[in-house]
C-alpha positions as CSV (number, residue, x, y, z in Angstrom):
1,X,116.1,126.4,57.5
2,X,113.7,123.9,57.6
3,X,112.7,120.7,59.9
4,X,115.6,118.6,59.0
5,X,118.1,121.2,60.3
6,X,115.7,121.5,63.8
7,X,116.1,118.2,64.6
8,X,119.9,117.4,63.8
9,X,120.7,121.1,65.9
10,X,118.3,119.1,68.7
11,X,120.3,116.1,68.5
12,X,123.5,118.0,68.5
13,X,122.5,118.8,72.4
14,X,123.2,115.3,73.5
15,X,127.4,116.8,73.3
16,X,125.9,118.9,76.3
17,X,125.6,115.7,78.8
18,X,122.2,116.9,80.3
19,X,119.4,114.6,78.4
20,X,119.5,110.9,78.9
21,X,117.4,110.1,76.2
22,X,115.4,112.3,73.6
23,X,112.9,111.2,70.7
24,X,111.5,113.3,68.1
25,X,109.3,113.1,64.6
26,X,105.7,113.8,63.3
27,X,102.8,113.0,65.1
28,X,100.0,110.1,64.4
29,X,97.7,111.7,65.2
30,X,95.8,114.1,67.5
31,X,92.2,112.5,68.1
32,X,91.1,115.0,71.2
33,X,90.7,118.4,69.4
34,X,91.8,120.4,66.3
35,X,94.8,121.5,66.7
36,X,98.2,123.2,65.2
37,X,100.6,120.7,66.5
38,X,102.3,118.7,64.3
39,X,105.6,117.1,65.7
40,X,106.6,115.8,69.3
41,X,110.1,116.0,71.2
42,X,110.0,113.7,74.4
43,X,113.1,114.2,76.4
44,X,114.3,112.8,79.9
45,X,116.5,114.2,82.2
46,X,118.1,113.0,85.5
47,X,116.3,115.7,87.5
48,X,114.8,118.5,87.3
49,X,117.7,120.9,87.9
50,X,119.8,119.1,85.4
51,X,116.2,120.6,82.9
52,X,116.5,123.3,83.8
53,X,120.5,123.8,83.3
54,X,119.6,122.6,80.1
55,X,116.7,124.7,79.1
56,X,119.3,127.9,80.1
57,X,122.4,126.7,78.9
58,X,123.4,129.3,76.0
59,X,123.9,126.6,73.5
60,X,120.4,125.3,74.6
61,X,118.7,128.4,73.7
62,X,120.4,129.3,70.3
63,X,119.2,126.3,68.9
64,X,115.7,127.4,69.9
65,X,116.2,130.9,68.5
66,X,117.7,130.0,65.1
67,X,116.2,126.2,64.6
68,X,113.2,125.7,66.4
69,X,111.3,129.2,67.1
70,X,111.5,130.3,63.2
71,X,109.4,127.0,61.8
72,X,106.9,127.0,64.8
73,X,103.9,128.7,65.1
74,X,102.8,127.8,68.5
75,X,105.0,125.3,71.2
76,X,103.5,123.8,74.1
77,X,106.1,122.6,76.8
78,X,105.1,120.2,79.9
79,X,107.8,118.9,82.5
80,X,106.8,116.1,85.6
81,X,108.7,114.3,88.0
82,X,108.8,110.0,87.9
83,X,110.1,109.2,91.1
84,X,110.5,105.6,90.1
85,X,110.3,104.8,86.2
86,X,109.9,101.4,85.5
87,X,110.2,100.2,82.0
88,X,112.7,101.8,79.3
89,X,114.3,104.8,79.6
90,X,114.6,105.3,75.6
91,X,111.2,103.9,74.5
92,X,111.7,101.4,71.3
93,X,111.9,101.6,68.1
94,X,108.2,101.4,67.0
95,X,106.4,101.9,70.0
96,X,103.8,104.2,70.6
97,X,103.4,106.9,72.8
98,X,99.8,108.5,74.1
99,X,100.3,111.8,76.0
100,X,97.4,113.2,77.7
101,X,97.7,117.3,78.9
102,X,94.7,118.0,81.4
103,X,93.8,121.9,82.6
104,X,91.7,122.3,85.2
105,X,88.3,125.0,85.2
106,X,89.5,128.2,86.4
107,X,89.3,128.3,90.4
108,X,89.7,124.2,90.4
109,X,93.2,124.6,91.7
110,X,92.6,123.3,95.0
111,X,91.2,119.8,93.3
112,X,94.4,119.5,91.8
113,X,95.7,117.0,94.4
114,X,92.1,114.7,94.3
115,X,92.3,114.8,90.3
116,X,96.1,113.6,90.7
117,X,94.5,110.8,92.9
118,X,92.1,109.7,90.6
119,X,94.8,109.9,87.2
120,X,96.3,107.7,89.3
121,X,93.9,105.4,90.1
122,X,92.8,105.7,86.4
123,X,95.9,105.7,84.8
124,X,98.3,103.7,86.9
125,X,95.8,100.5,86.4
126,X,96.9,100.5,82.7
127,X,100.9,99.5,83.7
128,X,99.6,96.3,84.2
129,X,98.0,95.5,81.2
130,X,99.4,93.4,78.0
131,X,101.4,95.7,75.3
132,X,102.0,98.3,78.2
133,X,105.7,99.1,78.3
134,X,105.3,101.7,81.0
135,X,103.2,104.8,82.5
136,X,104.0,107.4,83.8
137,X,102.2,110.7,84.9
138,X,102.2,113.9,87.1
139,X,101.9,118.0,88.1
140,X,104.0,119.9,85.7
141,X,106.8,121.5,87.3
142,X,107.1,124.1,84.2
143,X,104.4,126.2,84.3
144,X,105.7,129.4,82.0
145,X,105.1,127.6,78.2
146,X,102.1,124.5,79.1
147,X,99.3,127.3,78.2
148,X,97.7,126.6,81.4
149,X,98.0,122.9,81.4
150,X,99.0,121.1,84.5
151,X,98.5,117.7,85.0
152,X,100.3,115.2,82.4
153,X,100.3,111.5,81.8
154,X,102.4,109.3,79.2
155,X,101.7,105.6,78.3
156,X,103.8,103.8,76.2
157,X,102.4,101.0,74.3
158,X,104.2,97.8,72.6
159,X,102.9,99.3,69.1
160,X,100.3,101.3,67.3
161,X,98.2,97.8,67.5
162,X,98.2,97.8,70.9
163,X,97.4,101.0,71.7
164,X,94.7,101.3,69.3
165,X,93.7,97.7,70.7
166,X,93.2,99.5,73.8
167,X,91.6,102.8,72.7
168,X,87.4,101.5,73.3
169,X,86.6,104.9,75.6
170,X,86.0,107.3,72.9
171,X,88.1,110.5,72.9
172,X,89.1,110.9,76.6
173,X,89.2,107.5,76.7
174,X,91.3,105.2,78.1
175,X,93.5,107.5,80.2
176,X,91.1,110.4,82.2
177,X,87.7,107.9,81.6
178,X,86.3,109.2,85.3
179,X,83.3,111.9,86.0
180,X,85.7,113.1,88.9
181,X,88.6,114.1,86.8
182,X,86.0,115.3,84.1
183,X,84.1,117.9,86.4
184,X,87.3,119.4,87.0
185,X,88.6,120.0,83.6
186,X,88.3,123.0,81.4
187,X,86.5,122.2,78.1
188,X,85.3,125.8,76.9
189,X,87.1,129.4,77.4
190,X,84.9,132.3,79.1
191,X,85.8,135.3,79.6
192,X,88.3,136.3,82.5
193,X,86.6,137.8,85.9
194,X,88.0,141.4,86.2
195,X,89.2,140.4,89.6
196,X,91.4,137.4,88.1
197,X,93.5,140.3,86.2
198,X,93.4,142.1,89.7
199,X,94.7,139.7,91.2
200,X,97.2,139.1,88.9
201,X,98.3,142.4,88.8
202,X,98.3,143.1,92.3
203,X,100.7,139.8,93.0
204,X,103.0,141.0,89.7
205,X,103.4,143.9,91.2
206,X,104.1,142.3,95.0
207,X,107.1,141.5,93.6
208,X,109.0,144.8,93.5
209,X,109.7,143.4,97.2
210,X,112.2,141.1,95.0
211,X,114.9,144.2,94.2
212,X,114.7,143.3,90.8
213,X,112.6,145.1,88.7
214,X,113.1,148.6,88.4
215,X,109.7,149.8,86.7
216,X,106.5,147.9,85.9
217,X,103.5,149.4,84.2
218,X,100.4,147.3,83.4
219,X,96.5,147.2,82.8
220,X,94.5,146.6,79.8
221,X,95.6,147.3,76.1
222,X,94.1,150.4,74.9
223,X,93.9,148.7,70.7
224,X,95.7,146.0,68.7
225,X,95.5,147.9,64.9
226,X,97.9,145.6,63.5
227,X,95.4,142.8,63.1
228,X,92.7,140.8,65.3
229,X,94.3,139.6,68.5
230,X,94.0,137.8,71.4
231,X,95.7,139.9,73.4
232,X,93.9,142.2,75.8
233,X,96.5,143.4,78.2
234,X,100.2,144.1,78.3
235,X,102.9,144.0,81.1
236,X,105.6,146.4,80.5
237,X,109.0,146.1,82.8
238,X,112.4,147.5,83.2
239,X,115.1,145.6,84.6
240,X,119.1,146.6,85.1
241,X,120.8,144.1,82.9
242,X,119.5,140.7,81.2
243,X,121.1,138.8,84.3
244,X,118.8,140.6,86.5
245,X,115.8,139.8,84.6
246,X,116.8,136.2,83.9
247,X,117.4,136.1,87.9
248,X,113.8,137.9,88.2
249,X,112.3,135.2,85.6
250,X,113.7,132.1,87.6
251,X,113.3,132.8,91.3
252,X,111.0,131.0,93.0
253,X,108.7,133.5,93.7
254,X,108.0,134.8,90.7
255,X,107.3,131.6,89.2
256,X,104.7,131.1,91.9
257,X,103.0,133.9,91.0
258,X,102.8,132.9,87.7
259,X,101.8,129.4,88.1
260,X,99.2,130.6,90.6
261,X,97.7,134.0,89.0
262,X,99.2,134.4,85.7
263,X,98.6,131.0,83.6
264,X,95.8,130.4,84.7
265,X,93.8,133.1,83.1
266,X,96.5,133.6,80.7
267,X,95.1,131.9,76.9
268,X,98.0,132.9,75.1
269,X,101.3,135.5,75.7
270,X,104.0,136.2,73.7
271,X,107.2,137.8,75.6
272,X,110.2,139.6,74.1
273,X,112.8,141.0,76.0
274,X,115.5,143.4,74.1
275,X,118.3,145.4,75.5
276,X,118.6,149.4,75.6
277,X,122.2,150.7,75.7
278,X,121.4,154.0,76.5
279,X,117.9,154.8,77.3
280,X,116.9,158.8,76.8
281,X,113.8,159.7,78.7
282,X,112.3,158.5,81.6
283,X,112.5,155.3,83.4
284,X,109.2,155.1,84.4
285,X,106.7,156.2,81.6
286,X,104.2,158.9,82.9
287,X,100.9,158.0,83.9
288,X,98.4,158.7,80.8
289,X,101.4,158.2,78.3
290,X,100.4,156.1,75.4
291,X,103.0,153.5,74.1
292,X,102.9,151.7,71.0
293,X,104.9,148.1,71.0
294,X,105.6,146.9,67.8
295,X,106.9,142.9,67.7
296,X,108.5,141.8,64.5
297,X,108.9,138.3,63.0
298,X,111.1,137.6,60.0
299,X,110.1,135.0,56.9
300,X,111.5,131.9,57.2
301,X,114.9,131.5,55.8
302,X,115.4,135.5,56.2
303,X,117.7,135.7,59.8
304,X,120.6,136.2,58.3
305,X,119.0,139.6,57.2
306,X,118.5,140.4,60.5
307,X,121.3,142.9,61.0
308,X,120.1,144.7,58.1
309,X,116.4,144.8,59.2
310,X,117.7,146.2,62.3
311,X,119.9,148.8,60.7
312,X,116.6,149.5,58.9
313,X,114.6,149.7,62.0
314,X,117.2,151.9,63.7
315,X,116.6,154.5,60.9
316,X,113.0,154.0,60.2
317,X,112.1,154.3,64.1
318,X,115.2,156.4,65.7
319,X,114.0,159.6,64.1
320,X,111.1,159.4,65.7
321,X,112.6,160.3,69.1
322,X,113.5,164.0,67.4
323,X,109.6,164.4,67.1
324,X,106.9,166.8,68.9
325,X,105.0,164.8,71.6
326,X,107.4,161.9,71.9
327,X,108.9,161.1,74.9
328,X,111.1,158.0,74.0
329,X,112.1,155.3,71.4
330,X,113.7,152.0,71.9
331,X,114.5,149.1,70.1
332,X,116.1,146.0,69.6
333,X,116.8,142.3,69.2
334,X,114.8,139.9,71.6
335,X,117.0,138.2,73.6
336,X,114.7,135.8,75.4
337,X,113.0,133.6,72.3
338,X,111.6,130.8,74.2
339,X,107.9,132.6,74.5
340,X,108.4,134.8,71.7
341,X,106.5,132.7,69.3
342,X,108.8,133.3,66.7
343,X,109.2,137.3,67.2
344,X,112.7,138.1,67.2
345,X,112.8,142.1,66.8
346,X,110.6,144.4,68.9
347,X,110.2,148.7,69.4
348,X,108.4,151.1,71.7
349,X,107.4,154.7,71.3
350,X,106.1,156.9,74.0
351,X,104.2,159.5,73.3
352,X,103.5,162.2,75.7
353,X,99.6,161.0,75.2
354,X,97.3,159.0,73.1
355,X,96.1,162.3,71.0
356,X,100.5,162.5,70.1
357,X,100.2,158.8,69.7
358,X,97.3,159.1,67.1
359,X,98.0,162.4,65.6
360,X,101.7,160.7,64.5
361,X,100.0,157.6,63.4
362,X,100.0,158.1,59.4
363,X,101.2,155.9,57.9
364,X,98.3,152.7,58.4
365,X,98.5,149.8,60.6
366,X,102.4,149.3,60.4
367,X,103.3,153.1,61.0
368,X,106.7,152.7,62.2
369,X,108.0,150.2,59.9
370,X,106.5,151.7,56.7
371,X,109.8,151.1,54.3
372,X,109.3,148.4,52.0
373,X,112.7,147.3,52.5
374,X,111.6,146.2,55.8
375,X,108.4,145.1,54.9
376,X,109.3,142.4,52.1
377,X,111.2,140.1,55.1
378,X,108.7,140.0,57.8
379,X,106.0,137.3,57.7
380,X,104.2,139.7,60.5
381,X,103.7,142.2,63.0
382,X,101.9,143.0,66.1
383,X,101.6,146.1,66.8
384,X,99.8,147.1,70.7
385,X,99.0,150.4,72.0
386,X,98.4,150.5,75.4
387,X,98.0,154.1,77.6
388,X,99.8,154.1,80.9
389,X,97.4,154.0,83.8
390,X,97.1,156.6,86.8
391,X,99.5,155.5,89.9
């Protein structure tokens, strides 16, 4: 598998009839910060309901999880309304694009509609100006994979001559050049405020009101042994059947909530989702259980090992549900790859407690997936163990 076979299984979505126009290849450059991104897809879409068809249809989403998701290390993903584009709908051959992500400084939310005022005053000048093909800017309207990025802007120059021609600003240059957008932007991470992840707990859990979830257990991780992380709490929920949690992930309030309390305090988050055929044990894991989540992600090239990794797994981790201070195992394939960052099988083990937890943890950082024969395909693992907090 390799970037070739991403980008014809991209194009092959145009047989779908949902994307007007889609362009895709290496970037020139990225002159604001370091960073790990290397290639750019810019697609249009009629509206955004025909987006998100498209982002759920099946054929949509196996593409991501067997062509995209295995090469990529990290994906960033904006969406914003144009309520009148002027200019070309496929952008020429040889012109160049400048896309400019903004986040705002934690609490700034309620600036977001004066910053939008001045992008526009900023930006929408630049429409008019020689070797300016078009402009185009706005809120993004996806919040769950922009990393806490939410304002967006697009101009499309004649050529790399003109854009360049035009680049005399420095590195926030010519698109955000004002103090008042500046003030408002994030530029450094600081620590969360413990009443940020209150209040994103508190609103998570608000909505059991939904019917939807069945159990949800959060609160900070208790250790990440499998290497250093980022990651410093984990959300844990049960749902009735994938359709009730991909109608829990798209309703409208639950996207609020994460747009509003989740993202914005959220650096980074990886998500797996796998299905249990016949869960043994309780629904709801006790208060002061300890589990331990283990995320796997295959080498690249080895998926069509996958059924044998999982056979593996099965055996490897399914005995461990016959032992003394265990109160369940499950496992499985994720079925929801789209913020998985490339993790595609994932297990849980509750113990009774954290001494059970540590007293069966023997075998080093990868405990449960000890066997070479596992070992030899996976490029790596996160493994999180997190105790369950009193009710």
């Amino acid at each position: 598998m390799n970037l070739k076979d991403m980008i014809d299984s991209l194009d092959g979505l145009f047989s779908l009839g949902l994307i007007l126009n889609r362009t895709l290849g290496p970037l020139h450059r990225i002159h604001s910060s370091p960073s790990p991104f290397t290639h750019m897809i810019h697609s249009r879409f009629s509206s955004p309901e025909t987006l998100q068809a498209h982002s759920s249809h099946p054929v949509h989403v196996d593409v991501v999880k067997d062509y995209v998701l295995p090469i990529c290390d990290d994906v960033l993903a904006v969406d914003w309304v144009v309520e009148d584009l002027q200019g070309p709908l496929a952008p020429p051959p040889g012109s160049a694009m400048r896309v400019s992500l903004l986040k705002l400084k934690e609490g700034e939310a309620a600036a977001k509609d004066e910053v939008l005022g001045v992008v526009k005053e900023s930006i929408g000048s630049q429409g008019n100006l020689d070797g300016v093909d078009q402009v185009t800017f706005g809120e993004n309207i996806s919040p769950l994979r922009a990393q806490g990025y939410s304002i967006a802007s697009l101009v499309l120059f004649h050529g790399l001559s003109e854009l360049e021609a035009a680049d005399t600003n420095g590195v926030e240059e010519s698109t955000f050049a004002g103090e008042k957008i500046k003030e408002h932007l994030e530029s450094a991470i600081g620590d969360t405020h413990p009443s940020k992840v209150k209040d994103m707990i508190d609103n998570l859990d608000g909505l059991f009101s939904l019917g939807l979830v069945l159990n949800r257990t959060s609160g900070p991780v208790h250790r990440v042994p499998s290497s250093p992380s980022p990651f410093t709490h984990m959300i844990h929920s049960r749902f009735s059947s994938p359709e009730t949690l991909r109608a829990y992930s798209a309703h409208p309030d639950h996207v609020a909530v994460a747009k509003e309390y989740v993202l914005p305090i959220c650096d980074d988050a990886v998500v797996v989702d796998w299905v249990v055929d016949d869960l043994r044990g309780p629904l709801a894991p006790p208060p002061g259980s300890a589990m331990r989540v283990s995320l796997l992600k295959l080498k690249e090239g080895e998926a069509a090992v996958k059924d044998e990794i999982l056979g593996e797994v099965k055996e490897s981790i399914g005995s461990k549900g016959n032992l003394d201070g265990v109160h369940q195992v499950t496992f499985g394939e994720n079925i929801s790859p789209l913020r998985a960052q490339g993790y595609s099988i994932a297990s849980l083990v509750l113990f009774h407690g954290l001494s059970e937890l540590e007293a069966a943890d023997t075998n080093g950082v990868e405990g449960i997936f000890a066997g070479e024969q596992i070992k030899e395909h996976l490029e790596s693992v996160i493994v999180v163990d997190f105790v369950v907090p009193p009710q």
